[in-house]
C-alpha positions as CSV (number, residue, x, y, z in Angstrom):
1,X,-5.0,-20.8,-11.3
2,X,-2.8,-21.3,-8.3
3,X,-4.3,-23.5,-5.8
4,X,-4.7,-20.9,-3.0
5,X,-6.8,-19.3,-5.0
6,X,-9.3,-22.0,-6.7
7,X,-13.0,-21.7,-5.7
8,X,-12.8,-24.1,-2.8
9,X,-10.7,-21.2,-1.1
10,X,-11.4,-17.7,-3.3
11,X,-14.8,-17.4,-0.6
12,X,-13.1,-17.5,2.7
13,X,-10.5,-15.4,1.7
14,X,-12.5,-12.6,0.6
15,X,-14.5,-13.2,3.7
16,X,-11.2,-12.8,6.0
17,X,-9.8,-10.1,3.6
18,X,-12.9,-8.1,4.1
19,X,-13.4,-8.8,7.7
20,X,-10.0,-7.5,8.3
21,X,-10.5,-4.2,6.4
22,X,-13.2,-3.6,9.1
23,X,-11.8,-3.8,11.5
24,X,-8.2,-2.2,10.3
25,X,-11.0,0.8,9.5
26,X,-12.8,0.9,12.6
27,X,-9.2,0.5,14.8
28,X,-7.6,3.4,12.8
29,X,-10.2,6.0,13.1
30,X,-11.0,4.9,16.7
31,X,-7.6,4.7,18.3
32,X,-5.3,6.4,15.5
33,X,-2.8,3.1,15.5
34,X,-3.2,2.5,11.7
35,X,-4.8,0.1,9.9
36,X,-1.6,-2.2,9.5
37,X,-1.6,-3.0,13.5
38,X,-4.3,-5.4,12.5
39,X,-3.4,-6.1,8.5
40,X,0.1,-7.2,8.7
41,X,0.0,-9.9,11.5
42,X,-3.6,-11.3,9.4
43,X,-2.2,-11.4,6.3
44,X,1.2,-12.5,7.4
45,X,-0.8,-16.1,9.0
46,X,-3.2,-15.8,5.6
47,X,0.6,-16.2,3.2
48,X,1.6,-18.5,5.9
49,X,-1.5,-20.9,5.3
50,X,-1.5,-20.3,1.8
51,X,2.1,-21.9,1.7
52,X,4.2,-18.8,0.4
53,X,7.8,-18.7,0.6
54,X,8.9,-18.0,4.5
55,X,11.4,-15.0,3.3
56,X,8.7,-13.3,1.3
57,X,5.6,-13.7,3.7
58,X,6.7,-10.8,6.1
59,X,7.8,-8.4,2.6
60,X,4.7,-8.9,1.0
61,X,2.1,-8.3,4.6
62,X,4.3,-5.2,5.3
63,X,4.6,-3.9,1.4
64,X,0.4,-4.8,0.9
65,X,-0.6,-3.0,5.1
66,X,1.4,-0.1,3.4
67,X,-0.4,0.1,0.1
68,X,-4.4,-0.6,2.0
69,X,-3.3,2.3,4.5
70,X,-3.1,5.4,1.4
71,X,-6.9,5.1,1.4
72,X,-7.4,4.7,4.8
73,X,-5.3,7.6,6.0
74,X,-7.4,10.0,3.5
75,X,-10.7,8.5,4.8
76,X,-10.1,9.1,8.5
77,X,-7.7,12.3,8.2
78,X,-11.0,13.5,6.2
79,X,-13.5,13.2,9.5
80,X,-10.9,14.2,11.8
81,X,-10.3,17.2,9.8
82,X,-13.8,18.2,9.8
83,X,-13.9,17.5,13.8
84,X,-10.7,19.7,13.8
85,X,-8.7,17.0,15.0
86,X,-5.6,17.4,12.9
87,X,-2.9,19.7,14.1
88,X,-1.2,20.9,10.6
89,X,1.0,22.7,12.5
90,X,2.9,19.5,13.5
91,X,2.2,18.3,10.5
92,X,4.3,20.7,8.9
93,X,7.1,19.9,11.3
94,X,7.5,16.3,11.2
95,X,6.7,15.9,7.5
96,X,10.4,15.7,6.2
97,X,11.8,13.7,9.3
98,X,8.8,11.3,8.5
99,X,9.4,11.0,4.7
100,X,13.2,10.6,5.1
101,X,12.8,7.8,8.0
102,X,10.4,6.3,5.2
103,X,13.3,6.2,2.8
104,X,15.8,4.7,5.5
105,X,13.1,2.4,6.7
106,X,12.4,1.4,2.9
107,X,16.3,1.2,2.4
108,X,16.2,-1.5,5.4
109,X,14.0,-3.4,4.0
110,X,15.7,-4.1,0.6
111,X,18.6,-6.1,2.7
112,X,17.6,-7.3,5.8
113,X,15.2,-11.0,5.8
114,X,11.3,-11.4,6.6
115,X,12.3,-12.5,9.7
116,X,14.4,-10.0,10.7
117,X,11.3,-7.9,9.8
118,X,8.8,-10.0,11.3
119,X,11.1,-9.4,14.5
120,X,10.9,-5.7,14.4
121,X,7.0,-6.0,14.2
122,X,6.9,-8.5,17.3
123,X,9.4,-6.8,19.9
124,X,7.4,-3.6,18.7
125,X,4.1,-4.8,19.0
126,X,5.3,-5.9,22.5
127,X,5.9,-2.7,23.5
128,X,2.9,-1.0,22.2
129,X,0.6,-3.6,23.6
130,X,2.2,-2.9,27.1
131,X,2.4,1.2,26.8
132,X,-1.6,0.8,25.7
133,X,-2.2,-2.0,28.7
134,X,-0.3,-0.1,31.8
135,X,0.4,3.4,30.4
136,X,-2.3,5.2,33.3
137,X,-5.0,7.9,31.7
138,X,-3.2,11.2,31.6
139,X,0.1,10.0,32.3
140,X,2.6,12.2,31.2
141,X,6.6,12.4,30.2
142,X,7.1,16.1,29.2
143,X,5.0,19.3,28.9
144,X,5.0,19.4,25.8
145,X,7.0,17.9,23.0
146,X,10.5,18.4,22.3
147,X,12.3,21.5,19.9
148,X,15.0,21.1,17.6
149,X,17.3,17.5,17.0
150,X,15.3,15.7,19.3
151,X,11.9,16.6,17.9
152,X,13.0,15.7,14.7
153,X,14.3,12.7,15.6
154,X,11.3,11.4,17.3
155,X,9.6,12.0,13.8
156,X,12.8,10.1,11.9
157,X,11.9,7.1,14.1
158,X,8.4,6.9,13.7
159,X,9.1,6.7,9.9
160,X,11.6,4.3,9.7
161,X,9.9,1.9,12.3
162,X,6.6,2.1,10.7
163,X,7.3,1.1,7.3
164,X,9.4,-1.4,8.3
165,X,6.2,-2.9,10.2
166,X,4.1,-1.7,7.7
167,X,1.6,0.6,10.3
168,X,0.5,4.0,9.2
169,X,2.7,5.8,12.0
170,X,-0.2,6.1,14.4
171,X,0.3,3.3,16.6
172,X,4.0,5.0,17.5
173,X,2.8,8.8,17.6
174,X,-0.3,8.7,19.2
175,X,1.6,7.0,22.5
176,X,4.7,9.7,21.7
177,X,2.2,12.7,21.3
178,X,0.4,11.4,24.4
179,X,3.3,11.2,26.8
180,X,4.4,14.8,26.0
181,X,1.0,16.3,27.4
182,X,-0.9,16.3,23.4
183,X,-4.9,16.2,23.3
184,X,-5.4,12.5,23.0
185,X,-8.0,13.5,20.4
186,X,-5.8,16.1,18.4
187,X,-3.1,13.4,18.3
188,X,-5.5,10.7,16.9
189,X,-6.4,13.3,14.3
190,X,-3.1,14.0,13.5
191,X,-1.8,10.4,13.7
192,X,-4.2,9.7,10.9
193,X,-2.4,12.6,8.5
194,X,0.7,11.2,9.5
195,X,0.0,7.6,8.1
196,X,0.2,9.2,4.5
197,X,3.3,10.5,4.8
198,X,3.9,7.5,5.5
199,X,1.9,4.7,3.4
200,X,2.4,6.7,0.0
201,X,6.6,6.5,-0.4
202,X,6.5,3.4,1.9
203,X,4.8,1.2,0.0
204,X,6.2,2.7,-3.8
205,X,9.4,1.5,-2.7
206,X,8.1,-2.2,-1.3
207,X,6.7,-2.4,-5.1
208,X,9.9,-1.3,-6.8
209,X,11.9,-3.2,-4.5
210,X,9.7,-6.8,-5.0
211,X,9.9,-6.1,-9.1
212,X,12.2,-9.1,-9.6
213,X,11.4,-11.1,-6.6
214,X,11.2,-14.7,-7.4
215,X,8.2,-17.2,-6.2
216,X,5.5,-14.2,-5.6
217,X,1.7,-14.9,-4.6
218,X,-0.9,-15.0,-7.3
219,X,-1.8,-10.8,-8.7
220,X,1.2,-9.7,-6.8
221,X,2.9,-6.1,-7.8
222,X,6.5,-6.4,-6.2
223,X,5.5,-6.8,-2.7
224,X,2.2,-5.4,-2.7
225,X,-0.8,-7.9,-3.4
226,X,-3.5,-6.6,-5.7
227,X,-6.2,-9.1,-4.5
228,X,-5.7,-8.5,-1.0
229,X,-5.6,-4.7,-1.8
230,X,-8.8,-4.8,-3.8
231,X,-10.9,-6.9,-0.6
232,X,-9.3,-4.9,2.4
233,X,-9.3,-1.0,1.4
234,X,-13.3,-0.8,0.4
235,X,-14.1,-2.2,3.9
236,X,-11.3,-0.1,5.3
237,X,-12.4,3.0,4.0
238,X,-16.1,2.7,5.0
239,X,-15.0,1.6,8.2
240,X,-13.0,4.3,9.2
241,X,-15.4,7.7,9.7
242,X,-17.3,4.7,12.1
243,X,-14.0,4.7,14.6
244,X,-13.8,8.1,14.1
245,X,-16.9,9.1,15.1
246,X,-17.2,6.3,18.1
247,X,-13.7,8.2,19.2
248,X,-15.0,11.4,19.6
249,X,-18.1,10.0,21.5
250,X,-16.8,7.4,23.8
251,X,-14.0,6.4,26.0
252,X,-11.8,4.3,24.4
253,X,-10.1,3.1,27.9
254,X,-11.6,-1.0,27.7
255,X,-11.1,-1.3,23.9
256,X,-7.4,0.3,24.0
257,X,-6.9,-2.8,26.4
258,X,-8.7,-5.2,24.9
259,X,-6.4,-4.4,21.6
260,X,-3.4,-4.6,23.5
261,X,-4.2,-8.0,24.6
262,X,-4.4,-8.9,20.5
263,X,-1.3,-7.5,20.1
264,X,0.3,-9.0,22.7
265,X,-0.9,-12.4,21.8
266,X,-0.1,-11.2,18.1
267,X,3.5,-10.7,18.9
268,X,3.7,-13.9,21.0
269,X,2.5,-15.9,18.0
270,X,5.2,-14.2,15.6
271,X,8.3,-15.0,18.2
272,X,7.3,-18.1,18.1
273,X,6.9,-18.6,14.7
274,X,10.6,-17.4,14.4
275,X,11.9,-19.4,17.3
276,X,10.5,-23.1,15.5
């Protein structure tokens, strides 16, 4: 057995595994960001600890946030569904743009480093900290959202940038539905859909495209690892109808903050990391 993962150590990483499905579950039904917001950046410092490769670390957080977020997505789209949060309308729309800025986003991926990856996720994260921080309740860009090219595009973006940071699409289209005048909750609801489109191609192709990678972790399928899938998605999945019920019975104005300030220090942390 690889030292990482010999008794002394098996214990406290189930324990952080599990503790971060929680609250990945509880994060993606509540605010609609996805799961991975809180899964990549953990598991990128748990491969850095356990002594992985640098260039594989960032592959195999993304390609494993990517595989945990299938179940998720089904587990909250389910109770936003019920709640009719989830506008299939838009859902319809944005599919295809989605799915094929999954495929360019996967396509990325295959030759760029885990650093330039762990870049996108940290200049990203900086942004969505401060749009979550500052953005004002009720502030608005548009009416409503775009038609035509543009709309498209917007959903072309959110998959490319989301599977290369390995998020379930929520933590870019809740902020985009948002500033063009969408029901916070609707787009929450919706948000949660879209991180299927998303997670289900996105993390096929981090498998396929980590077959023949060299030096992988311990129970590791291409990029994706089995033992941190196995601990994260049972405690994601009962975690998620909790967010999604707090969502639609509180204001989420303090804990939106109070994430941002994780991300933020998140993202600091990573550019960092890169910079040494």
């Amino acid at each position: 057995m690889n030292a990482a993962f010999d008794l002394a150590t098996l214990a406290p990483l189930a324990a952080a595994m599990l503790g971060t499905g929680v609250a990945a579950g509880i994060m993606a039904g509540l605010l609609g960001v996805g799961g991975g917001i809180v899964i990549v950046p953990v598991l990128f410092h748990i491969l850095t600890g356990m002594g992985v490769e640098e260039g594989l670390r960032m592959h195999m957080a993304v390609g494993t946030s990517l595989a945990t977020i299938i179940p998720t997505s089904i587990s909250s789209a389910h109770s936003h569904w019920k709640r009719g949060g989830v506008d299939t309308a838009l859902l319809r729309s944005w599919g295809v743009p989605i799915f094929l800025g999954v495929l360019l986003g996967a396509a990325i991926s295959l030759v760029v480093s885990g650093q330039v990856l762990t870049g996108v996720f940290a200049a990203v994260a900086l942004v969505v900290a401060a749009n979550m921080a500052l953005r004002p309740d009720g502030w608005t860009v548009r009416e409503s959202l775009p038609t035509g090219a543009a709309k498209y595009g917007l959903g072309g973006l959110i998959g490319t940038f989301s599977t290369l940071m390995g998020i379930g699409g929520g933590t870019l289209s809740v902020p985009i539905l948002s500033a063009c005048n969408f029901p916070i909750r609707r787009a929450v609801g919706t948000a949660s859909a879209i991180g299927l489109i998303i997670a289900v191609p996105g993390a096929a192709s981090f498998v396929w495209n980590g077959l023949n990678a060299a030096d992988l972790p311990p129970f590791s399928l291409g990029y994706v690892n089995l033992l941190g899938f196995t601990l994260i998605v049972p405690a994601t999945v009962l975690a998620a109808p909790l967010g999604a019920k707090i969502a639609h019975a509180i204001p989420t104005g303090l804990l939106r903050k109070a994430f941002a300030l994780f991300l933020f220090v998140t993202a600091l942390r990573m550019i960092y990391e890169l910079a040494v």
